[in-house]
N, C-alpha and C positions, 0 to 999 in steps of 0.2 A: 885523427881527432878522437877525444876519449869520448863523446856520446858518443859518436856513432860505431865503438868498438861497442861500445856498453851494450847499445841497440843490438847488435850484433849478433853479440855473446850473449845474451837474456834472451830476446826476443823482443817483437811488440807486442806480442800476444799479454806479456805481464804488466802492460799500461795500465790495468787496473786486476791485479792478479789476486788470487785466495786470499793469501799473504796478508797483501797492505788492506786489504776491504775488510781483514776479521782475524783483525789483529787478537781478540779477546780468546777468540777458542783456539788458537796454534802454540803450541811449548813455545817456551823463550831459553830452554835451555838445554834445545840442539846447537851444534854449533853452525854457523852461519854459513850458506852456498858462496859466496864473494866476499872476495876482501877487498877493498876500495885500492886501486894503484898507485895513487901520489901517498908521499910522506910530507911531515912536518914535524919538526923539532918542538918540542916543547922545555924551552929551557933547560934543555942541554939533559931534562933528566928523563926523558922518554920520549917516545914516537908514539903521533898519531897516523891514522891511514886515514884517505879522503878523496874524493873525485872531485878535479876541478874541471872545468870548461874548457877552461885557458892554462896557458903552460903560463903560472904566475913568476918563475927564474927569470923573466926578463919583463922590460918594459911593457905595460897595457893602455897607450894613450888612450884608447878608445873605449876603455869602460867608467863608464860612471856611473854603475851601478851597481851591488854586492848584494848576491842572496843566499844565504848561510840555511839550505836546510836540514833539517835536524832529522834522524830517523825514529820509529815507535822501537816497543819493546824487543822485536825480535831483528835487532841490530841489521835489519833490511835494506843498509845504507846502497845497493845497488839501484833496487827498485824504488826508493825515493827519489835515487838520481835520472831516472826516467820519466817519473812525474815531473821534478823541475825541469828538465828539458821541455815537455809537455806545454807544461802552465809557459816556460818563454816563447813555442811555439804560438800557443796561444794568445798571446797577448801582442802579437804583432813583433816580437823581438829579433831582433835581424842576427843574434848569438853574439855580437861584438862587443857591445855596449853596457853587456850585465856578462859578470861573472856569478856564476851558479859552483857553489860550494858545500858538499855533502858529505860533514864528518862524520864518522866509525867508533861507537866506543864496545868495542869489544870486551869478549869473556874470556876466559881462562879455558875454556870448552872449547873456543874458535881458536884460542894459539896451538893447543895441543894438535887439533885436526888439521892443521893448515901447516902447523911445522913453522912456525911465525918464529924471529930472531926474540932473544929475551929482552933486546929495548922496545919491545910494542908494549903498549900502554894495556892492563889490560883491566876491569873492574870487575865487581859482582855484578848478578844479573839484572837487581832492579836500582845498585847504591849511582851509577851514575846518574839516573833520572833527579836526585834531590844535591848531586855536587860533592857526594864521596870524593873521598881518594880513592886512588887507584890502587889494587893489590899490590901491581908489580907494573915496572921495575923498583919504582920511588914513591909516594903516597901524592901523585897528582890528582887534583881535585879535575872533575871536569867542566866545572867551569873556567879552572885556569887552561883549559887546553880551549876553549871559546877566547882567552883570553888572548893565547897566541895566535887566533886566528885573525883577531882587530888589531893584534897589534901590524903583522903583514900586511893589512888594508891599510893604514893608515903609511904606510911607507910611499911617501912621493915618487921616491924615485920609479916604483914602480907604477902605480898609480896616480898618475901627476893630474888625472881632471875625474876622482872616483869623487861623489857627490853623495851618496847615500848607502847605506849599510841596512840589510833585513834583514833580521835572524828569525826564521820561522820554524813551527813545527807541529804537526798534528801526530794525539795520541801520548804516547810517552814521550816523543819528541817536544811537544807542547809543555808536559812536564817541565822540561829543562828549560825552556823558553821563559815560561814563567816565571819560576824562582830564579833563572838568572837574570831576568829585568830587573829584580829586589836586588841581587846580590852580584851583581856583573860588575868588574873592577876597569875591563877591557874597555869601553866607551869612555873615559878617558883619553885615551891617544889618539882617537879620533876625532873625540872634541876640539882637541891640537889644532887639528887643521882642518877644522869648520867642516866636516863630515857630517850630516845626519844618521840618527841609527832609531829603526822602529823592532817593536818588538810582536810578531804576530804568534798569537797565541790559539789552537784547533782544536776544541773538543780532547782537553784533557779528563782526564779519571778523577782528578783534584785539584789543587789551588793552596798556596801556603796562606794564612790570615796574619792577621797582623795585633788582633786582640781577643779575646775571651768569645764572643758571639760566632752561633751557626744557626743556619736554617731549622736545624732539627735539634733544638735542645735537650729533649728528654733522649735524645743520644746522644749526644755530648757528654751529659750528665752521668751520665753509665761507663763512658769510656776512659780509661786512665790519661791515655795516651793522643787524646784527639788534639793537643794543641804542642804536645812534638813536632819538630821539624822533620820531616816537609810540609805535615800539615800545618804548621805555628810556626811560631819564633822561638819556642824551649828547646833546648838541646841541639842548639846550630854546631854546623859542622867547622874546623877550623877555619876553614877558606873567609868565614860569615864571623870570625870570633873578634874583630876589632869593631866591629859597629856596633852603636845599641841598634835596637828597633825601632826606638822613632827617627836615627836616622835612616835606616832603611825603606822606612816607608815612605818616609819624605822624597830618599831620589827615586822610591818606584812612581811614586803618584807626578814627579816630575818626567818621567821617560814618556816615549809616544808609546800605546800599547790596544793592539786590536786586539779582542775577545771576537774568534770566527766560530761560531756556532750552529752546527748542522739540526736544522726544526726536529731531525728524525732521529737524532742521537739519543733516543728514550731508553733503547733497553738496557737493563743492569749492567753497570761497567764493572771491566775485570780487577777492580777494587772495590772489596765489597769487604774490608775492614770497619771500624766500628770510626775510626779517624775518616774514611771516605765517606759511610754514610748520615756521619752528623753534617755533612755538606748538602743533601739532597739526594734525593732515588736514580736519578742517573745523570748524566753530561751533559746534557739540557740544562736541566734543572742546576746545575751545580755551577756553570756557568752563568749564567743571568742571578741568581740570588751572591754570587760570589761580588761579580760588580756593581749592585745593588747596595753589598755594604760598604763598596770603596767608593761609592758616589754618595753616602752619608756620614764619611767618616773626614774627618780634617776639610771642612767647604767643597767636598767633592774631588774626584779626580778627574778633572777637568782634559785631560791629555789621552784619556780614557775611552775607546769605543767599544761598543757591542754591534757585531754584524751577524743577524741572523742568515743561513746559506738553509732557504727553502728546499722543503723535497728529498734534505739527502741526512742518512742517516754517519753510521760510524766509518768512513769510506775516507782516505788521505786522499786519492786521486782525485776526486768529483768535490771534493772541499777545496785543494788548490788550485781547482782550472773550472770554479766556476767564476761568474763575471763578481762578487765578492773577494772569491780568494787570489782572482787577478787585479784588482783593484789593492787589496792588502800587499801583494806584493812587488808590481808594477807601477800602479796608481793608474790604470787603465779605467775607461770612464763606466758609469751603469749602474753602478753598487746603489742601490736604491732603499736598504733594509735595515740600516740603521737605529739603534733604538736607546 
């Protein structure tokens, strides 16, 4: 079974390793210790790598649940796949019933080191957090590779009783969390077949807006570029070029979407651009004033929560297995922090 090689080959000892706990002070452009083991087509014009739970090639009556999570900047998709193992142990999960899915978007630094075939997908170091294409093979966006990821969910035949879809992620994974709630095409095919899909979003660095206002105006005001995309809606990327912006915000403010936010996430995050800090002084801050303005803008985003996760600061492990970020992604009971 792939956790328990995973376990294995890692260790437990990186249940909550250097790594994932301080993501801000380690290079993002070494190339990466693991490559994820499964592959997956991405319309025929590139491969993604990814650990699943389950071997998805065949029938999974028994899951009715998908959690899609997303790795931070240093494409750590091993040791995120040991937290989610984690947080399912934790939350009473018997491993059958939820499939646990942890995509790789790789660098051009981890194909060369690893000797990777040339249909691996591979990006620059920070363009897939906002939905780039990919360098190479083809210019896939990575949100089209989330895209082919619902779209495999939503296939009956293999999934005949899957009821809920979570795409989570803390740090730069959140990133992409985020802006793909706005600009996700893939929730579609599983609207199909009456699937739910939430979108948990951890203690990112930033947050896209959707019009002119930020917490810190007199920076804003100074910055050319604060309302560019990722931070804005100016200069979206192809994947984002058929919508206007009010309709994107309209299906964002329609999506389920938790804001999980650790109380301790104060100190300066590792975007400390003039775009990140017209948002707020750190992740804390940037989170709660971000959904602050989507709960004043169009009667509220009603589908919208804020979960404060007391106690812990910038840490992916202790953000997804506390009783909050089991609750965000199980619906396990306790969550009491709501705001």
């Amino acid at each position: 079974m792939r956790v328990l090689s995973c376990l294995a080959a890692i260790g437990l000892a990186l249940i909550c390793s250097r790594a994932l706990c301080t993501e801000d002070e380690t290079p993002n452009n070494k190339p990466v210790k693991v490559v994820a083991d499964a592959r997956l087509s991405v319309g025929g014009r590139g491969v993604l790598p990814l650990y699943l739970s389950s071997d998805w090639s065949m029938p999974l009556p028994a899951v009715s649940r998908a959690v899609i999570l997303l790795h931070g900047r240093l494409r750590n998709a091993d040791e995120y796949y040991i937290s989610a193992h984690t947080a399912q142990v934790a939350a009473g999960n018997d491993g059958k019933s939820a499939l646990m899915i942890v995509p790789q978007f790789l660098a051009e630094v981890d194909i060369e080191a690893h000797k990777l075939p040339a249909d691996m997908l591979r990006w620059s170091l920070v363009g897939w957090e906002g939905g780039d294409a990919a360098l190479a093979p083809n210019p896939v966006s990575s949100f089209e590779a989330l895209d082919a990821i619902l779209a495999r969910l939503s296939d009956r035949r293999i999934f005949p009783n899957l009821k809920q879809v979570v795409v989570a992620g803390h740090s730069g994974g959140a990133q992409v969390v985020q802006r793909y709630a706005i600009a996700g095409k893939g929730e579609a095919a599983l609207s199909r077949q009456h699937i739910e899909i939430r979108y948990v979003v951890a203690n990112p660095s930033s947050y896209a807006y959707f019009g002119a206002e930020r917490p810190v105006p007199a920076i804003a005001a100074s910055c050319q570029g604060y309302n560019v995309w990722k931070y804005g809606m100016d200069g979206r990327p192809p994947y984002l070029a058929d919508a206007t912006t009010v309709a994107l915000e309209q299906r964002y403010v329609e999506r389920e979407v938790i804001y999980l936010l650790g109380t301790l996430d104060t100190k300066p995050a590792a975007d400390k651009s003039c775009m990140a800090e017209a948002q707020g002084p750190n992740r804390y801050a940037r989170g709660h004033a971000y959904a602050d303005v989507m709960a004043r803008r169009n009667r509220g985003a009603l589908n919208h929560k804020v979960w404060d996760v007391a106690g812990v600061g910038h840490d992916g492990d202790k953000m997804l297995t506390s009783t909050c970020g089991l609750a965000a992604l199980f619906d396990s009971p306790g969550c009491g922090t709501e705001r």
